[in-house]
Structures are given as structure tokens and as C-alpha cells.
N, C-alpha and C positions, 0 to 999 in steps of 0.2 A: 456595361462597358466590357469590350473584351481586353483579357488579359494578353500582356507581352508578351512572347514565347522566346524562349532560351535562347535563340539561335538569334535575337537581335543583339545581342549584348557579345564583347568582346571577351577575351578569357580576364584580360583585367581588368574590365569593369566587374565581371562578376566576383571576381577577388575581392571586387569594394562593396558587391552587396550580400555578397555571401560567406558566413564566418563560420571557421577557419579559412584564409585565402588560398589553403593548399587543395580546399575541396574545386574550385573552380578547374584546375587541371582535371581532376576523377571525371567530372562535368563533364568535360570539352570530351576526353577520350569515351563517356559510356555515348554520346552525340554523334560524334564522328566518325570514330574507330570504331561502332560495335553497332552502329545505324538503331538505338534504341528506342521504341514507339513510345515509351512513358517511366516515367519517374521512378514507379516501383520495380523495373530489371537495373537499378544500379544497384547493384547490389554491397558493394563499397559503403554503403553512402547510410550515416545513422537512419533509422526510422522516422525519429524526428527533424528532419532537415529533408527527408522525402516529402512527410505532408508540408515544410513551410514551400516547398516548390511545387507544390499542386494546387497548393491556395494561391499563389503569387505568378505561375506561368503557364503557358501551355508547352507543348515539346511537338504537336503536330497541328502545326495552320495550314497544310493542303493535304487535301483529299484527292488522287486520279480517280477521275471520275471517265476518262477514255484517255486510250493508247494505240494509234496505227501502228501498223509493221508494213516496212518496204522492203521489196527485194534485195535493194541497196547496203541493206543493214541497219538505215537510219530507224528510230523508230520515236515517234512525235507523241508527246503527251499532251493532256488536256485536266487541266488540276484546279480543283472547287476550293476557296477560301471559306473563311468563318462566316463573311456576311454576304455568301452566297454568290460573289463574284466570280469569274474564272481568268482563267491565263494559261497560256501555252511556254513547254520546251521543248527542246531537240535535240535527241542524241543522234550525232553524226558518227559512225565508224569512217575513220579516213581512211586504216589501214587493218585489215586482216592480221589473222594471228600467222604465223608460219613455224615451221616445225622442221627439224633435223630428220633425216631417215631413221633415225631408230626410235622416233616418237618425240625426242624430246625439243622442246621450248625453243626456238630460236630469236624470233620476235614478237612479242606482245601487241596483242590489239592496240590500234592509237582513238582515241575518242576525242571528238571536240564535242562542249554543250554549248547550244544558244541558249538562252535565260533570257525571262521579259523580266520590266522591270516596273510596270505600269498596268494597269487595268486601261485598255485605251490607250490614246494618245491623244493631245493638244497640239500637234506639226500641222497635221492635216494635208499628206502629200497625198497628189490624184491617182499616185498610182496603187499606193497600199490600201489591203481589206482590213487592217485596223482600225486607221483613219474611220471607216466607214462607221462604225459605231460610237464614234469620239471618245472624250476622255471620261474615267469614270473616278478614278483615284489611283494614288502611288500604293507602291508594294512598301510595306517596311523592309529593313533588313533581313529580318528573319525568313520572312516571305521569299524571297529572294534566293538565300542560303538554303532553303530549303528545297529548292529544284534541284538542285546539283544534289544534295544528302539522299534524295528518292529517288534520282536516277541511279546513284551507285548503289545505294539499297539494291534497288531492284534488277539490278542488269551484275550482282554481283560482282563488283568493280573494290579488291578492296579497298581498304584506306592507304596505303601505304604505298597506289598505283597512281599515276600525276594524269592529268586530263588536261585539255583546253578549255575557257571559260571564254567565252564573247556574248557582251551586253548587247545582243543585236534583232532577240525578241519585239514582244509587244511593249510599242512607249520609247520616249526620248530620256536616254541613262541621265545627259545632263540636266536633266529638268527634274527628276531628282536624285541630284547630287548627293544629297547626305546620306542619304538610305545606300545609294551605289557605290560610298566611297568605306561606308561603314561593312557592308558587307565583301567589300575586297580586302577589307582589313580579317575578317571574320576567315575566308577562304587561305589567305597567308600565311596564319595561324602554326607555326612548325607542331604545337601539342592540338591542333584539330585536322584541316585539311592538309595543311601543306603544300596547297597549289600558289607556287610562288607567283609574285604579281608580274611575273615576265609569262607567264602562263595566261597572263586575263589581257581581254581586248575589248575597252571600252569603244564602243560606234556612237557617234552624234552624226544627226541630221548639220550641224555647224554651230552651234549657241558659241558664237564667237567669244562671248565674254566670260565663261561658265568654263572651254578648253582653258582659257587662260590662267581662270580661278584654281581648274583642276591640276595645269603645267608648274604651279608655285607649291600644290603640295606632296609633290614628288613624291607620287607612289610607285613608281618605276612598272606602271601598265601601261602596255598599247592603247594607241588611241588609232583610230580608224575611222576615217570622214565620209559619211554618205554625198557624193557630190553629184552624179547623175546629170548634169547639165554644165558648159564649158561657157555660160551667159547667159548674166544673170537673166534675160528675157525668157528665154526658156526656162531656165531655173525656177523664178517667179511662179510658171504657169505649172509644173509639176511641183513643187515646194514653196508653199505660198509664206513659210518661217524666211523664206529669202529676201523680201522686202522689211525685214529685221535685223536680220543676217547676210551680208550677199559676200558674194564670192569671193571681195579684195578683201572684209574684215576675217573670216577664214581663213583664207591665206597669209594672213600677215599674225594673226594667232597661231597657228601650225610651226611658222617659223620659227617663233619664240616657244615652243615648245620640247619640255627637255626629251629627248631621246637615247637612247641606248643605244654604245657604237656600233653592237650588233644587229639592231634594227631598225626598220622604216616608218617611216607613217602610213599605212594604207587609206588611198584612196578607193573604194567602194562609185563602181560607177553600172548602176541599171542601165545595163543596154536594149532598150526599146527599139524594135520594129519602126524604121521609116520615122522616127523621132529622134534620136541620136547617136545614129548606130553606121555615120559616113566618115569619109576620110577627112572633110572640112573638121567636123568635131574633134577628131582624134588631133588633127592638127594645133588645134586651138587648145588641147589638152595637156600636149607636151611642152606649148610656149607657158601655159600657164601653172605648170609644175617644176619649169626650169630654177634652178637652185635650192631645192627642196630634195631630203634624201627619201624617194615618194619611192612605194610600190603601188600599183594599178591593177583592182583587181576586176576583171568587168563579169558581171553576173547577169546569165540569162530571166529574162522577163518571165516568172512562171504566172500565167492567164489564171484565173479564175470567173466563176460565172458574175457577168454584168458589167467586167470591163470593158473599155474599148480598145483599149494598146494591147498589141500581138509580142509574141514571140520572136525575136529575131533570126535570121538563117544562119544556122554556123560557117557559113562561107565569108560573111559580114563581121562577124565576129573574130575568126581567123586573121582575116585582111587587117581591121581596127588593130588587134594583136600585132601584127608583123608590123606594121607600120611604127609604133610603139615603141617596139623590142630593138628593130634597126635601128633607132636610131637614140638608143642608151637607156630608154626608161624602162625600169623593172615590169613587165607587164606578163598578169597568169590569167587564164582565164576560168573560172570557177566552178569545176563539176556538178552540175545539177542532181541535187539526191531528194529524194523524196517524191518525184515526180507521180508517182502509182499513190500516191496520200494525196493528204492536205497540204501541199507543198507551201505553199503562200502564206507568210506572215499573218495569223488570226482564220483562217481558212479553217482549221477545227474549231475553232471557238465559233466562227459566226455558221457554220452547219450544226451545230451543239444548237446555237440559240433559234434557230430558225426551226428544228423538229420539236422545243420544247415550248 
């Protein structure tokens, strides 16, 4: 059986399993703050209470096993589990560093990460390269927590530098819940990460009843809806979870869900080539987000080999835009980064599985 690893547990649970409860702080900081590979650099920490956490946990459940670099700055990992499984992240650079003339600091690099949260998926939209090898298992917490701890290891990000987090990887976050609610607890952390939960951006495909479950325990994250089709007919045919889920139960969970004055709901909408990328769509978009305090953010279709759906023309996408934007709905359109990689959700993983 393999052991739990540290980074699934909260700082006060391990107060509860670890005695004195004031060692769980040392914990959280030699994890966090110091990106430690193993139990013996805490050096705080008796002799004896090192080996009861070597017999009792692990401290490293993923392995990089590959990493692209884009021109972009983005640079995409590909990270091995204990039971051999893999999963992808993303570090996105949104914003460069910039500098004063006499050298110094003006503003700080800004990073968002994508994080998956599933080996697989059970959604099964037609358009994703995840889908295409199904589901295989959930990530626990720790698994999870530990994409963000190895990107900032590794890209030298300290602890005490705030990031973007969005559950929008490999796998549906709502499906599981527990693990994704546990490790945004893990992330909040003020004595581990610190990335407040106005920092994290949970994405579902729509598990209408699971937003809801999520909107009562008021963790104060973004939530952000993959919607990609404005009916449900189409919907259906790219997202077959919408003859479970369709568009009114969605909509009428989003409502009821709490928000912060300062933020929206985003709507995440694929815009596919000659599939839903017209002014009818857009239309039917706006009536259908009317009274909802929504942002729209429509994202370019990135191709991979074996699909059939293209890329759309940024003249289309513009137009969709403006349409939008005149007439009051928050609307961005989402730079495409990674494009010279694996840009596409699972696109390292399934070239990873395919030469092996």
C-alpha cells in the first residue's frame, strides 16, 4: 500500500496526528517555505519524529519526468506518480518582470498554474485529448498540492511570491471534490502557501449539483464554467455530461452561487471553427447570461493530431468579441500560450504514452 504523503493533510490535522502540535507549523514551513525533498533536511525536527514520518509518509508523490519550454515563457510539465500514472501542469507567465533604469525591481513576474486534478477524465467531451484515454483515477490532495510546490521549487518562485491557481488541467475538479476542496484548503494555508482562495479558480465542465454542494461551503474560490455551446443540442454533441447536466440546471446553480463583489463568474467558452464561432451563438449567449454577473472568456481551439475541429480565424473571434462587449457583457479573449509545445490539455501525456 502506498503511504500518504504530507502535503495531503492540513496543518491542523497534522497537529492532530502529530505530537507536539506546534511541530505541524516546522512541517508546513520546512514543505513550503524551503521546498524540502525529504524528511531528514528538517533539521528542527528531533531524530525521532524524522524516522516516525518516514515510516508513516512520503514527502515526494511526483516525479518530472518531461518539461517543454515555449517562447511564450509558458513552460508545461509532465509528472510520474508512485503507481506509475502521469499528469500534466502549466506554468503560464502572464506578465514579465520589468525594471527601473538603474536596474532595479519595478514589477514582479505574474504566474498563473493550471493543475489537473484527475489521471483521465469521465466527461468525455469530443473535443478534448484527455477524454481520449478516459479516466484512470483521482489525484489525492497531496498529488495536487504538489504541482504548484515543484513548479515553484523549480522555476525559483519564493514562498512568500502569490501565484494564480486554476483547476482547469487533466479531469473534472467537481468530481473530485474532496481531494480539490481539501487541497485549496492546503494552498490557503497563511503558515504554508498563502495563495489565498480569491487566488484559486475552480473550472467544471457544469456538475450542476456538486457547484452547488461547492457554493454552501464557502470557500471564497472562483468558479469558472466550461460552457462551449449556447444549446443544449450542441452542447450534448461536444459534452455528452450535458444530458445530466444541461444548460438551465447550470445556470440556475451559478445563480445561487456565492460570489465576491469583486468578481465574476467566468464563463470559459471553446471557440471552434464553423461550430460556434457565429453571431447567432454569440447572440444566444448574451440572452442566456442576462442577469448573471458573468465574464466571457472565449478561448482559441488549439488542433491536435486526429482531430476534426479547426482553429478558428481571429477575425471571428474579434467580431464574437465586439458583439459581446457592445452590448455590456464582460468579454476577453484568451491569449494563446504554448502554442510551439503541447499546448492541448493531455497533449504531453498522450505523446509521453505513445513513444513509450
Amino acid at each position: 500500500m502506498i503511504k500518504p504523503c504530507i502535503q495531503d493533510f492540513t496543518r491542523e490535522e497534522l497537529g492532530q496526528l502529530i505530537k507536539p502540535a506546534f511541530r505541524a507549523k516546522q512541517i508546513y514551513s520546512w514543505v513550503y517555505h524551503k521546498y524540502v525533498t525529504s524528511f531528514d533536511e528538517m533539521k528542527n525536527l528531533p531524530q525521532s519524529l524524522k524516522e516516525e514520518l518516514k515510516v508513516n509518509y512520503r514527502i515526494e508523490p511526483l516525479q518530472i519526468i518531461k518539461v517543454e519550454d515555449s517562447l511564450d515563457g509558458s513552460r508545461k510539465y509532465l509528472f510520474k506518480m508512485a503507481d506509475g500514472n502521469t499528469v500534466e501542469a502549466v506554468l503560464l507567465l502572464m506578465k514579465k518582470e520589468q525594471y527601473h533604469e538603474d536596474g532595479s525591481m519595478k514589477h514582479q513576474a505574474k504566474y498563473t498554474v493550471c493543475i489537473s486534478c484527475q489521471v483521465g477524465c469521465k466527461v468525455g467531451c469530443s473535443f478534448c485529448l484527455t477524454a481520449k484515454s478516459g479516466f484512470l483515477r483521482d489525484l489525492t490532495a497531496g498529488e495536487i498540492v504538489e504541482q504548484i510546490r515543484i513548479i515553484k521549487r523549480e522555476n525559483n518562485i519564493d514562498a512568500n511570491r502569490r501565484l494564480n491557481i486554476v483547476y482547469m488541467g487533466m479531469g473534472e475538479p467537481l468530481d473530485n471534490l474532496k481531494a480539490v476542496v481539501q487541497s485549496s484548503k492546503v494552498f490557503s494555508d497563511l503558515d504554508g502557501m498563502a495563495i489565498a482562495s480569491h487566488r484559486q479558480t475552480i473550472s467544471t465542465s457544469g456538475l450542476s449539483s456538486k457547484i452547488t454542494k461547492l457554493g454552501k461551503m464557502e470557500l471564497g474560490v472562483n468558479l469558472a464554467i466550461s460552457l462551449h455551446a449556447v444549446d443544449d443540442a450542441l452542447r450534448e454533441e461536444l459534452m455528452p455530461i450535458n444530458k445530466a447536466y444541461n444548460i438551465k440546471s447550470i445556470i440556475d446553480a451559478v445563480k445561487a452561487f456565492p460570489v465576491n463583489d469583486r468578481k465574476r463568474v467566468m464563463f470559459e467558452y471553446l471557440v471552434i471553427k464553423d461550430v460556434n464561432d457565429d453571431i447567432g451563438a454569440a447572440k444566444k449567449l448574451l440572452s442566456l447570461l442576462n442577469g448573471i454577473k458573468a465574464k466571457v472568456n472565449l478561448i482559441y481551439f488549439n488542433p491536435y493530431g486526429g482531430t476534426q475541429f479547426k482553429r478558428p480565424e481571429p477575425k471571428d473571434m474579434i467580431e464574437f468579441q465586439h458583439y459581446l462587449t457592445t452590448r455590456g457583457l464582460h468579454c476577453t479573449i484568451r491569449e494563446s500560450k504554448g502554442l510551439d509545445i503541447s499546448a492541448a490539455c493531455g497533449q504531453l501525456r498522450d505523446n509521453e504514452l505513445e513513444e513509450s
